[in-house]
C-alpha positions in Angstrom: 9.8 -7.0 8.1 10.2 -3.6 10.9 10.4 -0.8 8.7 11.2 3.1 10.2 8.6 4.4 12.6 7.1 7.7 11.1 6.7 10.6 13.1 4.7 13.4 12.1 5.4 17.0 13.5 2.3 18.8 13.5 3.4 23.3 14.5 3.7 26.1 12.7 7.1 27.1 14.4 10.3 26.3 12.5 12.5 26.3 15.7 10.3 23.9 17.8 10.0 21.9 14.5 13.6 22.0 14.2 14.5 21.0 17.5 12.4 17.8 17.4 14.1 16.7 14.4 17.4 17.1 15.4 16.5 15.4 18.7 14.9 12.2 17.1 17.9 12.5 14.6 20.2 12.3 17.4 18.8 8.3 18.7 21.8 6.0 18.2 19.8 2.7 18.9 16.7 3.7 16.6 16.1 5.7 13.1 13.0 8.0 12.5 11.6 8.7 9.2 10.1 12.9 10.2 7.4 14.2 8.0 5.8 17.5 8.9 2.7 19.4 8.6 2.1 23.5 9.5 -1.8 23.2 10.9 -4.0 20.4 11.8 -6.0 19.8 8.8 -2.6 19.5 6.7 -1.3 16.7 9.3 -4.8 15.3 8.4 -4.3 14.5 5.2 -0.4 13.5 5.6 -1.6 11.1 8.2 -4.0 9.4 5.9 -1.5 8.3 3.6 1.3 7.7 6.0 -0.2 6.7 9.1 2.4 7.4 11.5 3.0 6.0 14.9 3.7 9.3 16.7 1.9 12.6 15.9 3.3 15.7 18.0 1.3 18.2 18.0 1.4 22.0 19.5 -0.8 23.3 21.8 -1.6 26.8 21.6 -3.9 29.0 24.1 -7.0 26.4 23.1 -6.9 23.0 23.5 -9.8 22.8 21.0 -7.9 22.4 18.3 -5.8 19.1 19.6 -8.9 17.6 20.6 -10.7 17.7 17.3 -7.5 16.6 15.7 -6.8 13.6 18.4 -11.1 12.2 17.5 -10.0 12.8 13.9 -7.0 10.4 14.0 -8.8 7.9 15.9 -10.9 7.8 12.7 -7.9 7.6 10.3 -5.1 6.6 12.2 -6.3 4.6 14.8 -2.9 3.4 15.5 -1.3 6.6 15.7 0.0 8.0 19.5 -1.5 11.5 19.7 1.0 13.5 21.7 0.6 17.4 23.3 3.5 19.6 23.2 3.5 21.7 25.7 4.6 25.1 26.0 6.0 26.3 29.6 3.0 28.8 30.7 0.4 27.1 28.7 -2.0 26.8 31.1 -1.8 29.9 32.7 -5.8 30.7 32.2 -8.6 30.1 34.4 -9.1 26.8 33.1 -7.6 24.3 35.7 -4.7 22.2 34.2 -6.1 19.0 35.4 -9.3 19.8 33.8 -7.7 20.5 30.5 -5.3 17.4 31.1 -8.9 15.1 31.6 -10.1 17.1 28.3 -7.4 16.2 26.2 -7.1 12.7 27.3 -11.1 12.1 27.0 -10.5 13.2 23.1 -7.8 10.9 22.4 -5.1 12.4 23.5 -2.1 9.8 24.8 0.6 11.7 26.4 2.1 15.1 26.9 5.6 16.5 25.6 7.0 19.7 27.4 8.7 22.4 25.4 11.6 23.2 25.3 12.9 19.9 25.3 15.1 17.1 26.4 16.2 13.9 25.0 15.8 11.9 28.1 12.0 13.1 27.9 11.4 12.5 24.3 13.4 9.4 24.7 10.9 7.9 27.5 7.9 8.8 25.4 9.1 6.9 22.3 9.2 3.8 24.5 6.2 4.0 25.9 4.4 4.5 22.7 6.8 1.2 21.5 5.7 -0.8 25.0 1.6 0.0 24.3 2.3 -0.9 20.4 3.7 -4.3 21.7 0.8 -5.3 23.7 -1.5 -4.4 20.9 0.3 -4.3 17.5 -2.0 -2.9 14.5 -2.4 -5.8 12.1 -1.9 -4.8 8.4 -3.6 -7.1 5.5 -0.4 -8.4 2.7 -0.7 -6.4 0.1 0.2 -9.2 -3.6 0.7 -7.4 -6.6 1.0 -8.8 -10.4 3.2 -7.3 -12.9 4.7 -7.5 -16.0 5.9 -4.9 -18.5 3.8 -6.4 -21.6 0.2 -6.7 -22.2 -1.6 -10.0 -22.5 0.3 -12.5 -21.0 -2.3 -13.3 -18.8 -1.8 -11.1 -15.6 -5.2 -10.0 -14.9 -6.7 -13.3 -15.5 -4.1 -14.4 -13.0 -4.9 -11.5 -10.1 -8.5 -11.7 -10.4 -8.7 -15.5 -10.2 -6.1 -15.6 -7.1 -8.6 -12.6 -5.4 -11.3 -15.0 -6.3 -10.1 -18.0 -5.0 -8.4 -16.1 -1.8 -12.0 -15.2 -1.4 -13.5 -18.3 -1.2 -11.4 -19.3 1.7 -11.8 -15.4 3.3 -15.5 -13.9 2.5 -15.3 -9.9 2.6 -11.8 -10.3 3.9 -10.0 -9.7 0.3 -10.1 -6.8 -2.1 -8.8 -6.7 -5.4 -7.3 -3.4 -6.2 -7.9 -2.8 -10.9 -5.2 -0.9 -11.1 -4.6 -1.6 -14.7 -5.8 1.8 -15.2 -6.7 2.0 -18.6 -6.8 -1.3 -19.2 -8.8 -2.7 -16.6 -11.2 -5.4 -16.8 -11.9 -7.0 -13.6 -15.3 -5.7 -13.4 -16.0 -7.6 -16.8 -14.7 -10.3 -15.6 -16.2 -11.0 -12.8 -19.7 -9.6 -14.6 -19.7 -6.8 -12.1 -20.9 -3.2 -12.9 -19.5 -1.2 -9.8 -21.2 2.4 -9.0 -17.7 3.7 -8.2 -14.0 3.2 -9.1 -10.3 4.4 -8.8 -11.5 7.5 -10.2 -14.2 8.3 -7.2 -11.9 7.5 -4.5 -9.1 10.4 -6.3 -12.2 12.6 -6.4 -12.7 11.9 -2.6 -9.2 11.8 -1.6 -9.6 15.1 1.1 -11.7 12.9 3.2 -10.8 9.0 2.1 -10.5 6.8 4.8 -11.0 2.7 5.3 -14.6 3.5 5.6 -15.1 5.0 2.3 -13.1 2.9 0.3 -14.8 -0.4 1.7 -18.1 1.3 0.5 -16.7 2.2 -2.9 -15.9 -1.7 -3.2 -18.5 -3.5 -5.3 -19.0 -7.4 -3.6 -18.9 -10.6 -6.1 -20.6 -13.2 -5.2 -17.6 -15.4 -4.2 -16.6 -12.9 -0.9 -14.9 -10.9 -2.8 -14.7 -7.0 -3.2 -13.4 -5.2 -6.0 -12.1 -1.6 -6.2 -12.5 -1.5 -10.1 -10.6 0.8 -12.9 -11.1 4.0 -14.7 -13.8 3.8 -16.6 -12.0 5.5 -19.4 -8.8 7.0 -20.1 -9.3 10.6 -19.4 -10.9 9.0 -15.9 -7.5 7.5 -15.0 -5.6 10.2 -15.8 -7.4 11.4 -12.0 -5.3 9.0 -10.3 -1.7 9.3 -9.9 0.5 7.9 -7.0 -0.4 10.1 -4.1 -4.1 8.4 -4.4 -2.5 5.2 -5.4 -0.3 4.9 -2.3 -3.6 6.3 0.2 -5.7 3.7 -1.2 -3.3 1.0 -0.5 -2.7 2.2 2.7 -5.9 1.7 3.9 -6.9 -1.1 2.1 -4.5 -3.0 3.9 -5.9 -1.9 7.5 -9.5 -3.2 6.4 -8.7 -6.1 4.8 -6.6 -9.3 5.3 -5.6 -9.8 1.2 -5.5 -6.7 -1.1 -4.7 -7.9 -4.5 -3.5 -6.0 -7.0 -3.9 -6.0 -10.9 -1.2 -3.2 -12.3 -1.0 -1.2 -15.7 2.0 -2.9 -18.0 3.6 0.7 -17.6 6.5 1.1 -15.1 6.2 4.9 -14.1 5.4 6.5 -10.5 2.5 4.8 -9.7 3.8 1.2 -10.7 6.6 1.8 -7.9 4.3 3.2 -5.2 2.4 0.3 -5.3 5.9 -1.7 -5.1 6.3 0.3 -2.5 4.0 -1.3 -0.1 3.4 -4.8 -2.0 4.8 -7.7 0.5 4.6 -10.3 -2.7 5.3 -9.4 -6.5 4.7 -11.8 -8.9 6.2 -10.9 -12.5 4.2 -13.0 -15.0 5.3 -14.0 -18.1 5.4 -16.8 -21.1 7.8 -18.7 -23.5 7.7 -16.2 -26.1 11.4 -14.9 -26.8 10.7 -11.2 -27.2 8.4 -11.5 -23.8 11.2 -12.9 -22.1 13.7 -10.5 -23.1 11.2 -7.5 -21.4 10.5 -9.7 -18.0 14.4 -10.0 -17.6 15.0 -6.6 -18.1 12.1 -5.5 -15.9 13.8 -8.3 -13.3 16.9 -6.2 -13.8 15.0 -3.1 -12.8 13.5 -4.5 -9.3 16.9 -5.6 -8.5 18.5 -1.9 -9.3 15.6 -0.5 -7.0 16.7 -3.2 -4.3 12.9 -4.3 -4.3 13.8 -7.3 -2.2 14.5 -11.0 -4.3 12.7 -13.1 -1.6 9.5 -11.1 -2.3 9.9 -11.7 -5.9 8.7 -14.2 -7.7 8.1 -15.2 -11.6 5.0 -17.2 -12.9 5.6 -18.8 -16.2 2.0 -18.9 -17.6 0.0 -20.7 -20.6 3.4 -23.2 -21.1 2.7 -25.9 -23.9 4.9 -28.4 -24.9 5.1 -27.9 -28.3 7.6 -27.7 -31.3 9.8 -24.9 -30.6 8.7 -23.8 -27.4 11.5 -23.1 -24.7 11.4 -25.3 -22.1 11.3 -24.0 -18.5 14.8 -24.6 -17.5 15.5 -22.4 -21.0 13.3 -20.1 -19.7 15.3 -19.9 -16.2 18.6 -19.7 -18.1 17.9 -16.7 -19.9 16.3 -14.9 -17.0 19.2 -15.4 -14.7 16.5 -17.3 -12.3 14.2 -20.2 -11.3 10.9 -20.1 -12.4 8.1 -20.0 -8.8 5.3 -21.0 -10.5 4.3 -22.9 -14.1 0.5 -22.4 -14.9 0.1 -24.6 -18.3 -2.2 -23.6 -20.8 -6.1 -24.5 -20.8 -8.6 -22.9 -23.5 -11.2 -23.4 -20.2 -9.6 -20.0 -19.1 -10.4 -18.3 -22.0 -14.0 -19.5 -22.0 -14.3 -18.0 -18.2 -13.3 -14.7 -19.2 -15.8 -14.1 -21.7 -18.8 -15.9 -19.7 -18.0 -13.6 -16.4 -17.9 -16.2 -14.4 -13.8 -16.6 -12.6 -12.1 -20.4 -13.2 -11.5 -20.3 -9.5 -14.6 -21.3 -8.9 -15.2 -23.9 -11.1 -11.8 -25.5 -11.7 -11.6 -28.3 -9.9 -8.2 -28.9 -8.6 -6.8 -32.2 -9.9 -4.6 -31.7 -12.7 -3.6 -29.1 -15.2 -4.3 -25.5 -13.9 -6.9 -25.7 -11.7 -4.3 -28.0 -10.1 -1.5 -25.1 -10.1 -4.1 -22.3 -9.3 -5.0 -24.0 -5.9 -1.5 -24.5 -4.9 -0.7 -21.1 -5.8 -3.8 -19.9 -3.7 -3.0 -21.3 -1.0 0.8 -20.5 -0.9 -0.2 -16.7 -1.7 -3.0 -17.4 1.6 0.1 -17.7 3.9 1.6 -13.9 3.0 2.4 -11.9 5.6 1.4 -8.2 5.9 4.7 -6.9 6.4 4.9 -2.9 5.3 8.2 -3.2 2.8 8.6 1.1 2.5 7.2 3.9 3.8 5.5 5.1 0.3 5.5 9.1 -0.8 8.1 11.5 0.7 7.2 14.8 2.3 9.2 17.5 2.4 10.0 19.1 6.1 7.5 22.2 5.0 4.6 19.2 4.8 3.7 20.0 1.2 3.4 16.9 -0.8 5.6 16.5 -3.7 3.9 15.1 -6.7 6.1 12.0 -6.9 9.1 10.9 -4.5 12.7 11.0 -5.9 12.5 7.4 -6.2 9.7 7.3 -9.0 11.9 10.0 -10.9 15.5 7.6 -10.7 13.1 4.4 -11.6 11.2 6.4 -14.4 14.7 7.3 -16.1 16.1 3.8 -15.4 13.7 2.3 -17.4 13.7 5.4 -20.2 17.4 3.9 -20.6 17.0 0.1 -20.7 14.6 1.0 -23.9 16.7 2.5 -25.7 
């Protein structure tokens, strides 16, 4: 799915700021979504998060400066197009302008904007940043999230058996993201007891990158790595959606599968993880008042135009038994077909309290080690498209604690409750 190319305007002048944004406003073929930064070391930390495709950056009377910055982003941002702007009379010193030019380029830098500007100019460099993004497009890992708005219907179970079983097939290629936050037990679950979680990489947001959160991941024995939860309350209360949405972002440019276990709470950081999930599966089961809650929360996707063919609904633990709704019942009163029907087996239960994950002992043939390998390897063919472009800055480059969209979902669902 293309999504908006992000630019990030890197100068401390509001005019020259200005200017570009009128100019890339002014495309009638393509759209831009602008963020800004005033210095260097803020359009550091925007670009983790947002990892834009174009960073313009002013030069003043050093070129210093740009270089550190381009060697930074090709740490971070690897696929981000560092680009000059260049004042008329910048390199009026002693320095040669071909030396500087070499200088910049050695660093990182990829190409050179002149101020003041013109659209036929600014218009070339966009296309050949596009053209060298062509021949070598960044590949991006699917991001597959589980949610429901109700605990135990059998969600994390769910997640960390898919992880497990995605794992099997792709050793260290898969992480499983606990974001349950305070209610996260993957690491039990998988009999792990990681030195770091959720909370450490919050702590180190300043300097996060996709190094630093592959070495926060603990490794199960089955390939997989797990980024675990909180270890307490007052712990998650560290992460909010800014570190939700950074993680993310970089999980899914070190991995192929980031799989993601969410917190049966709807609130900011429930939709920045929407906000760059390529699959959502709502889980659910035949119990009325259950039901009643997933269709509402179906309701909610739908209001927030989180797209329908990325959506699907897994009916878990269904038993045939006297007065149980049937799965065409089921459909009927969520307004939908039912993806995926996982019937019950106490075997689950038992591998949740032993440690050790179904997935890999389940065998495949009937039942729902039958439905778990199907399901694996349909959730094994997701592709990594980016859906959104995650938390909004402001033009000034400050970061807003949570994106207007988190405030219009958080009300949305304040109302359906009530």
């Amino acid at each position: 799915m293309s999504t908006k190319p992000q630019v990030l305007t890197v100068t401390r002048d509001p005019k020259l700021r200005n200017e570009l944004q009128e100019l890339l406003s002014s495309f009638e073929d393509r759209s831009f979504v602008v963020v800004s930064a005033q210095d260097n070391r803020q359009a550091v930390e925007v670009a983790r998060t947002r990892q834009p495709e174009i960073a313009l950056v002013e030069m003043r009377e050093s070129s210093l400066p740009i270089q550190t910055f381009a060697r930074e982003m090709a740490a971070i941002s690897p696929s981000t197009t560092v680009v000059g702007v260049i004042r008329d009379g910048a390199f009026s010193g002693n320095t040669s302008e071909s030396q500087i030019v070499i200088d910049l380029l050695r660093s990182g830098v990829k190409d050179f904007l002149h101020y003041p500007f013109s659209l036929g100019e600014l218009d070339e460099l966009v296309r050949r940043v596009e053209k060298s993004a062509q021949k070598a497009p960044a590949k991006l890992g699917a991001v597959v999230a589980f949610v429901s708005n109700k605990g135990g219907v059998g969600k994390s179970t769910l997640a960390i058996n898919t992880a497990v079983g995605l794992a099997q097939k792709y050793p260290g290629r898969v992480l499983l993201v606990d974001a349950s936050l305070q209610l996260g037990v993957a690491a039990s679950m998988l009999d792990l007891r990681p030195a770091a979680t959720l909370t450490e990489a919050a702590k180190e947001q300043s300097r996060l990158d996709t190094t630093l959160i592959q070495e926060m991941a603990v490794a199960h024995s089955s390939g997989l790595h797990l980024l675990a939860a909180p270890r307490d309350a007052v712990e998650a209360a560290k992460v909010d959606d800014e570190v939700m949405t950074q993680v993310l972002s970089l999980a899914r440019r070190s991995y192929d599968y980031v799989v993601v276990d969410t917190f049966p709470v709807f609130d900011a950081i429930s939709l920045a993880i929407l906000d760059l999930t390529s699959r959502a599966f709502v889980v659910t089961e035949n119990v009325v008042p259950t039901l009643l809650g997933t269709a509402k929360l179906i309701e909610l996707l739908d209001k927030f135009s989180y797209p329908s063919d990325q959506t699907e609904v897994i009916l878990n633990r269904q038993q045939r038994v006297a007065g149980s709704l049937s799965p065409n019942d089921i459909a009927i009163r969520l307004g939908r077909p039912i993806d995926w029907i996982f019937p019950y087996d106490r075997n689950v239960i038992g591998a949740a309290n032993t440690g050790i994950p179904i997935a890999t002992t389940a065998r495949g043939y009937f039942g729902f080690g039958r439905e778990l390998k199907r399901f694996i390897s349909e959730v094994a063919n997701t592709r990594g498209d980016l859906r959104a472009n995650g938390v909004s800055y402001p033009v000034n480059g400050n970061k807003s604690s949570t994106n207007r969209n988190s405030h219009d979902f958080a009300e949305a669902i304040v109302e359906e409750n009530r």
